[in-house]
ROSE-4610 file (N, C-alpha, C; in Angstrom, 1 decimal, always signed):
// ROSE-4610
residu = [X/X/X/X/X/X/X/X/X/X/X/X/X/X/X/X/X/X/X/X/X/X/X/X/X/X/X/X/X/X/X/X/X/X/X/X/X/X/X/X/X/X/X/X/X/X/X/X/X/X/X/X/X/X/X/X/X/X/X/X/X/X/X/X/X/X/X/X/X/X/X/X/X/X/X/X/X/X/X/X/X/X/X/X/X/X/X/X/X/X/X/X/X/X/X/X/X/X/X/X/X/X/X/X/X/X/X/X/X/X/X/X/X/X/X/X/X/X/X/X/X/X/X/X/X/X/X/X/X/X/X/X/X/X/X/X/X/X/X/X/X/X/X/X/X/X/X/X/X/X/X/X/X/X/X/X/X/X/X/X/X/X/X/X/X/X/X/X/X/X/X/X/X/X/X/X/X/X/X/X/X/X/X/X/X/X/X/X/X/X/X/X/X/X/X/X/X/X/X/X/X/X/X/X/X/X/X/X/X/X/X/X/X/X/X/X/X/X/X/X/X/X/X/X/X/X/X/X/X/X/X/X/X/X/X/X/X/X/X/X/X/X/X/X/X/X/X/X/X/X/X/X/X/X/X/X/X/X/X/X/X/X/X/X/X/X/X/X/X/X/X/X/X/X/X/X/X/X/X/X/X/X/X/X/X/X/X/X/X/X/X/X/X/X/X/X/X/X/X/X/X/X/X/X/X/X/X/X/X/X/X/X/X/X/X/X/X/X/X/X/X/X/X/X/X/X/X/X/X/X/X/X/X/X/X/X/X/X/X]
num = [1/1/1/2/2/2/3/3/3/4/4/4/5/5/5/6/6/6/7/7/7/8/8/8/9/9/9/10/10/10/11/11/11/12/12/12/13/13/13/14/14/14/15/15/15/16/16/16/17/17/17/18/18/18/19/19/19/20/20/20/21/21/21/22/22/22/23/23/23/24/24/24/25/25/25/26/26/26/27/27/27/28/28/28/29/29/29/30/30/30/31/31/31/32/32/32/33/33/33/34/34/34/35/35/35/36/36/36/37/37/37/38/38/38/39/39/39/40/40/40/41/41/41/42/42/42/43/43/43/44/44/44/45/45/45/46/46/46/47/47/47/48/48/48/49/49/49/50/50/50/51/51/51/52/52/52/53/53/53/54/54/54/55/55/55/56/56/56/57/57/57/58/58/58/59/59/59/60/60/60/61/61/61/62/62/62/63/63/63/64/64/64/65/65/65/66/66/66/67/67/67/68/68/68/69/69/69/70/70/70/71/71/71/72/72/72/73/73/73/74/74/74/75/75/75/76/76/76/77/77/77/78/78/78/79/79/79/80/80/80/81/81/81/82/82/82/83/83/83/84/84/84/85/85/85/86/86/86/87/87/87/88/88/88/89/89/89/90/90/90/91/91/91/92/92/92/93/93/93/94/94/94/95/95/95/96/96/96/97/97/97/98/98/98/99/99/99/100/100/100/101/101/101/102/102/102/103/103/103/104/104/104/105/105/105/106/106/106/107/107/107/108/108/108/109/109/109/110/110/110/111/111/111/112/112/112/113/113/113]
x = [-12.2/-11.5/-12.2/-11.4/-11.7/-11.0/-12.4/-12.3/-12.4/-11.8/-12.0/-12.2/-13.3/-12.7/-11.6/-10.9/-10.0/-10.2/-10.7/-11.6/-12.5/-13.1/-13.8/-12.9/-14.0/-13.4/-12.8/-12.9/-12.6/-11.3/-11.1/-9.2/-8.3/-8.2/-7.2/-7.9/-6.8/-7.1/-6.4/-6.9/-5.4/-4.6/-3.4/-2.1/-1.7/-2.5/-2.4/-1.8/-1.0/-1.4/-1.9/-2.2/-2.6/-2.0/-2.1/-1.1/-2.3/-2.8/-4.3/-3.6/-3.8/-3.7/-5.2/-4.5/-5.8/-5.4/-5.8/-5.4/-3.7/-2.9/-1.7/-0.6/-1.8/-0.9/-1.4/-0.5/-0.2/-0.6/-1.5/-1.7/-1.8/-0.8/-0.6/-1.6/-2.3/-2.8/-2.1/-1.7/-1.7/-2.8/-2.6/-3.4/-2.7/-1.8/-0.9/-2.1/-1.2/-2.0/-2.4/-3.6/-3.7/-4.1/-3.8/-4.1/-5.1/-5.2/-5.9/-5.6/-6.6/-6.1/-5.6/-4.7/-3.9/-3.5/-3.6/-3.3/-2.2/-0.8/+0.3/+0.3/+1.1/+1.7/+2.3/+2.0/+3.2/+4.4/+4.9/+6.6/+7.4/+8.3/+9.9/+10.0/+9.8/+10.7/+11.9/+12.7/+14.0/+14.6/+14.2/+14.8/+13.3/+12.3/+11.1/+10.6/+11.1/+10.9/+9.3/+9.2/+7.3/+7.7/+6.4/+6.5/+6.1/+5.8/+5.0/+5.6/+6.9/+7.2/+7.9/+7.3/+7.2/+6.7/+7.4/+6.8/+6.9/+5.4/+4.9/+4.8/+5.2/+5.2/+4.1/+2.8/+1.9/+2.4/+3.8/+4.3/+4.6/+5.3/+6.1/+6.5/+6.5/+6.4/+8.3/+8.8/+10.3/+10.0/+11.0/+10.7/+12.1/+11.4/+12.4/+13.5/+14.1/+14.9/+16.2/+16.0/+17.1/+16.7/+15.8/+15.4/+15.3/+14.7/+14.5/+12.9/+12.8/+11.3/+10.7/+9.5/+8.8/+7.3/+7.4/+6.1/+5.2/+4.0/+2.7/+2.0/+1.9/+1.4/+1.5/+2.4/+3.0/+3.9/+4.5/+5.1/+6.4/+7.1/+8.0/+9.0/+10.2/+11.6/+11.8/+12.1/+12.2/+13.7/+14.3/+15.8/+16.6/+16.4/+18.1/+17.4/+18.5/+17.9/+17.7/+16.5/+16.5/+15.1/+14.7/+13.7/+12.5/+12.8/+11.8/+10.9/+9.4/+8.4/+7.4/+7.1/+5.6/+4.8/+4.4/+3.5/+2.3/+1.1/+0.1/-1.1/-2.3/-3.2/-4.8/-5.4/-7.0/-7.6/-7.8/-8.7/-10.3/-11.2/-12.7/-13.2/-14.1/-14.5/-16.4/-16.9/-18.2/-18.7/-19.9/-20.2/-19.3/-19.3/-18.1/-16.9/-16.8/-15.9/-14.7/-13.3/-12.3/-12.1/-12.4/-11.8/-11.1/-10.2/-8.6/-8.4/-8.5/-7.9/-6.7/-6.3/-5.0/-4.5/-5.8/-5.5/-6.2/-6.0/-6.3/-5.6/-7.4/-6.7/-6.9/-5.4/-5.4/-5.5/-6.2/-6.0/-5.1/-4.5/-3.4/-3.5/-2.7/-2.1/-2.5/-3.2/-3.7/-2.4/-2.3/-1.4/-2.0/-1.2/-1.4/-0.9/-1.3/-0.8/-0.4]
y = [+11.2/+10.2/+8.8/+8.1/+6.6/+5.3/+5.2/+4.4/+2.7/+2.1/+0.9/-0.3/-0.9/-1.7/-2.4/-2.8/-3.8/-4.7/-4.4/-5.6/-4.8/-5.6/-5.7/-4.8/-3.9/-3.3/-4.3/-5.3/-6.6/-7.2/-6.9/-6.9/-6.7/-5.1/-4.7/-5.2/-4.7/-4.2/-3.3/-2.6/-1.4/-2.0/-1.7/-2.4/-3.3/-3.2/-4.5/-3.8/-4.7/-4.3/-5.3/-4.7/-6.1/-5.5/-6.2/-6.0/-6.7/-5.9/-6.4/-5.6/-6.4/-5.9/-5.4/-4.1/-3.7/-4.0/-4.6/-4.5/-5.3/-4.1/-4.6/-3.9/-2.9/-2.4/-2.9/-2.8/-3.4/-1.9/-2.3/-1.4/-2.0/-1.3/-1.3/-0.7/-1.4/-0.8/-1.0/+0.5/+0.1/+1.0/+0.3/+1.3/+1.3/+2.1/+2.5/+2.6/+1.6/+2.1/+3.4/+3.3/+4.7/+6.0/+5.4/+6.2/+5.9/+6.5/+6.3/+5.7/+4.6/+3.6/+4.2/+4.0/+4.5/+3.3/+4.2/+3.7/+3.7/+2.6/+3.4/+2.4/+3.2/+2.0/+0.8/-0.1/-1.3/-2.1/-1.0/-1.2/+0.0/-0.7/+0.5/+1.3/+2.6/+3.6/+3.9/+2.9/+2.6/+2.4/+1.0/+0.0/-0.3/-0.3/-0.2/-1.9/-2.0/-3.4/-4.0/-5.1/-5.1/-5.5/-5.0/-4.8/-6.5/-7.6/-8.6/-9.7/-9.4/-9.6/-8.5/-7.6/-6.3/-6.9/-6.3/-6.2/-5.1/-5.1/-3.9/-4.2/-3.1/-3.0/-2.3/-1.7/-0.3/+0.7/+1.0/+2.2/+2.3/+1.5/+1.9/+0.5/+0.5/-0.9/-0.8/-2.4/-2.5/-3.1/-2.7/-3.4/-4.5/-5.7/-6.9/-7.0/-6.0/-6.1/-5.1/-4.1/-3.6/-2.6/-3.3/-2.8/-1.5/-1.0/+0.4/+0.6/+1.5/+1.7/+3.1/+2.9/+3.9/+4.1/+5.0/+6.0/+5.4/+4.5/+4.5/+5.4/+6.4/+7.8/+8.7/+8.7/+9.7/+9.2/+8.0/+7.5/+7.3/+8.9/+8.8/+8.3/+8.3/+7.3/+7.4/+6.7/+6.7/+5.9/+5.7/+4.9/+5.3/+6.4/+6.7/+8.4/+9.2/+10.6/+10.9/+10.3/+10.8/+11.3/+11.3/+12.2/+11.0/+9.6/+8.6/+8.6/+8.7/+8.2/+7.2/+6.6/+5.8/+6.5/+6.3/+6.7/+6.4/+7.7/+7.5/+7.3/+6.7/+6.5/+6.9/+7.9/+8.5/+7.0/+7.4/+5.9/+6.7/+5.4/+6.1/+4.9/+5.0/+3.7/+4.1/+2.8/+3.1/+1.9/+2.2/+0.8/+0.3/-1.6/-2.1/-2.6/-1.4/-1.7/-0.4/-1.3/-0.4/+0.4/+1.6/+1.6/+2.8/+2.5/+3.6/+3.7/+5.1/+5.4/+5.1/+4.2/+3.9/+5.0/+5.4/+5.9/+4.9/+5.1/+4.1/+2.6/+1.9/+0.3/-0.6/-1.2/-1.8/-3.4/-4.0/-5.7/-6.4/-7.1/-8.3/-8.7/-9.2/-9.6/-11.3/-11.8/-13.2/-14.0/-14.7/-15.9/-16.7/-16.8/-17.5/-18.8/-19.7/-21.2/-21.7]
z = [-10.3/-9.6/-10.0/-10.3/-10.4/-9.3/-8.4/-7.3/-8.2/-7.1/-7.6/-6.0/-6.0/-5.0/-4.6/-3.7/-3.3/-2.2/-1.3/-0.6/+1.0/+1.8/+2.4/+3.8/+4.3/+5.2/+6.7/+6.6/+7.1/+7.0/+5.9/+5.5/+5.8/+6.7/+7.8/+8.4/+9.5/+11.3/+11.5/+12.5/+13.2/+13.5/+13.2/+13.3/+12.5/+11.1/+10.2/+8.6/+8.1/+6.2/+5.8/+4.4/+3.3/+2.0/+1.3/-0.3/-1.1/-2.0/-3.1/-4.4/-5.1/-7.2/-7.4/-7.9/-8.7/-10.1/-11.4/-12.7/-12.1/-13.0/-13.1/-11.8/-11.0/-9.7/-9.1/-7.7/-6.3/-5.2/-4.1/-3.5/-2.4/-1.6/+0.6/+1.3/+1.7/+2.7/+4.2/+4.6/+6.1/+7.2/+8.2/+9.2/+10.7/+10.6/+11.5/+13.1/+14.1/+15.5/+16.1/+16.3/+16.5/+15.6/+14.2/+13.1/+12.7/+11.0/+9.9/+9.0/+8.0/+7.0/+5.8/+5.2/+4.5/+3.3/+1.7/+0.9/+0.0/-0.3/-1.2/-2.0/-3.1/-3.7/-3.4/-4.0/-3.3/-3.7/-3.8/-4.2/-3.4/-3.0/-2.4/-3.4/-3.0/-3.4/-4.0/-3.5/-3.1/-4.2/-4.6/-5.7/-6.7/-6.3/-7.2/-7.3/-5.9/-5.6/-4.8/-4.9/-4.6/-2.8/-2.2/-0.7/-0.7/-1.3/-1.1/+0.5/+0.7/+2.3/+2.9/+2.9/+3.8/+5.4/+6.2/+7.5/+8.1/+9.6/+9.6/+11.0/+11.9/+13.0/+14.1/+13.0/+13.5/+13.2/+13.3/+13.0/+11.6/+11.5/+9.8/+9.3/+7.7/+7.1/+6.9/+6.4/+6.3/+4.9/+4.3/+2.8/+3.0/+2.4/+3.0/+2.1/+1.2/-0.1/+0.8/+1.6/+1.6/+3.2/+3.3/+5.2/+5.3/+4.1/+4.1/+5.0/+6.0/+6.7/+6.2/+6.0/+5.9/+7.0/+7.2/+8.2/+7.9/+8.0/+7.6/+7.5/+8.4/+8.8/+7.1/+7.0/+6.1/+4.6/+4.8/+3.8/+3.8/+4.3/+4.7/+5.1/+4.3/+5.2/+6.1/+7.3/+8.7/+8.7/+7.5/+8.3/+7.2/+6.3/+5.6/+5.2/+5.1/+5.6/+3.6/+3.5/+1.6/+1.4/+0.3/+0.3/-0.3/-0.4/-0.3/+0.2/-0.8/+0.0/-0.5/+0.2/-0.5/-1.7/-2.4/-3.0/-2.8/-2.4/-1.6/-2.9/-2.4/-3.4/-2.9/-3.1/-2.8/-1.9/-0.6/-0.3/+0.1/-0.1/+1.2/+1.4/+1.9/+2.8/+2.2/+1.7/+1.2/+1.2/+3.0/+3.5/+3.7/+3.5/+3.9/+3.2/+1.7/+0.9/+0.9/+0.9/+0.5/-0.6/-0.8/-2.4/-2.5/-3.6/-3.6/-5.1/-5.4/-7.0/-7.5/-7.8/-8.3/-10.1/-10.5/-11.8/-12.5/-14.0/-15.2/-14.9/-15.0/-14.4/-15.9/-16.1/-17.0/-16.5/-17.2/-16.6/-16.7/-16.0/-15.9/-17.3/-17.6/-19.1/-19.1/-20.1/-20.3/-20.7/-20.0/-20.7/-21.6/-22.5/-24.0/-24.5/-23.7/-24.2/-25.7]
């Protein structure tokens, strides 16, 4: 496994997400009330669209492109009966850093004036 940090265990809260780039992916954290912090991809399912104004209720995130919700818990679609889910990503917590395997991290692409 290849961990990578993304930021400071300080970054959530219960009941919170955050949206961090690793390389050239986007990774959700949420931490559903009540639950466990939880790492996905950060794009819909749906349309392969980026969650970047997603809203999140504790329970389940809404993707702001077509109001599709998914489970934080699980990933899971919670509002159209399909087989969508989040794509989940390895998280651990070491000391006070987040870190979640995204896979092979390539770097953001340099712009070239």
């Amino acid at each position: 496994m290849n961990f990578t940090t993304i930021c400071t265990t300080g970054a959530v809260h219960e009941g919170g997400m955050g949206l961090f780039q690793v390389g050239k992916k986007s990774v959700l954290l949420l931490w559903p009330t009540g639950g466990e912090l939880k790492a996905y991809r950060g794009r819909c399912p749906h349309a392969d669209m980026p969650l970047t104004d997603a809203s999140f209720d504790g329970k389940a995130v809404k993707c702001p492109h077509h109001q599709w919700g998914f489970d934080a818990a699980s990933g899971k679609c919670v509002t159209h009966a399909v087989r969508n889910v989040l794509h989940p990503y390895p998280l651990r917590i070491e000391g006070e850093e987040i870190q979640v395997d995204v896979g092979p991290v390539k770097p953001p692409r340099q712009v070239v004036a």
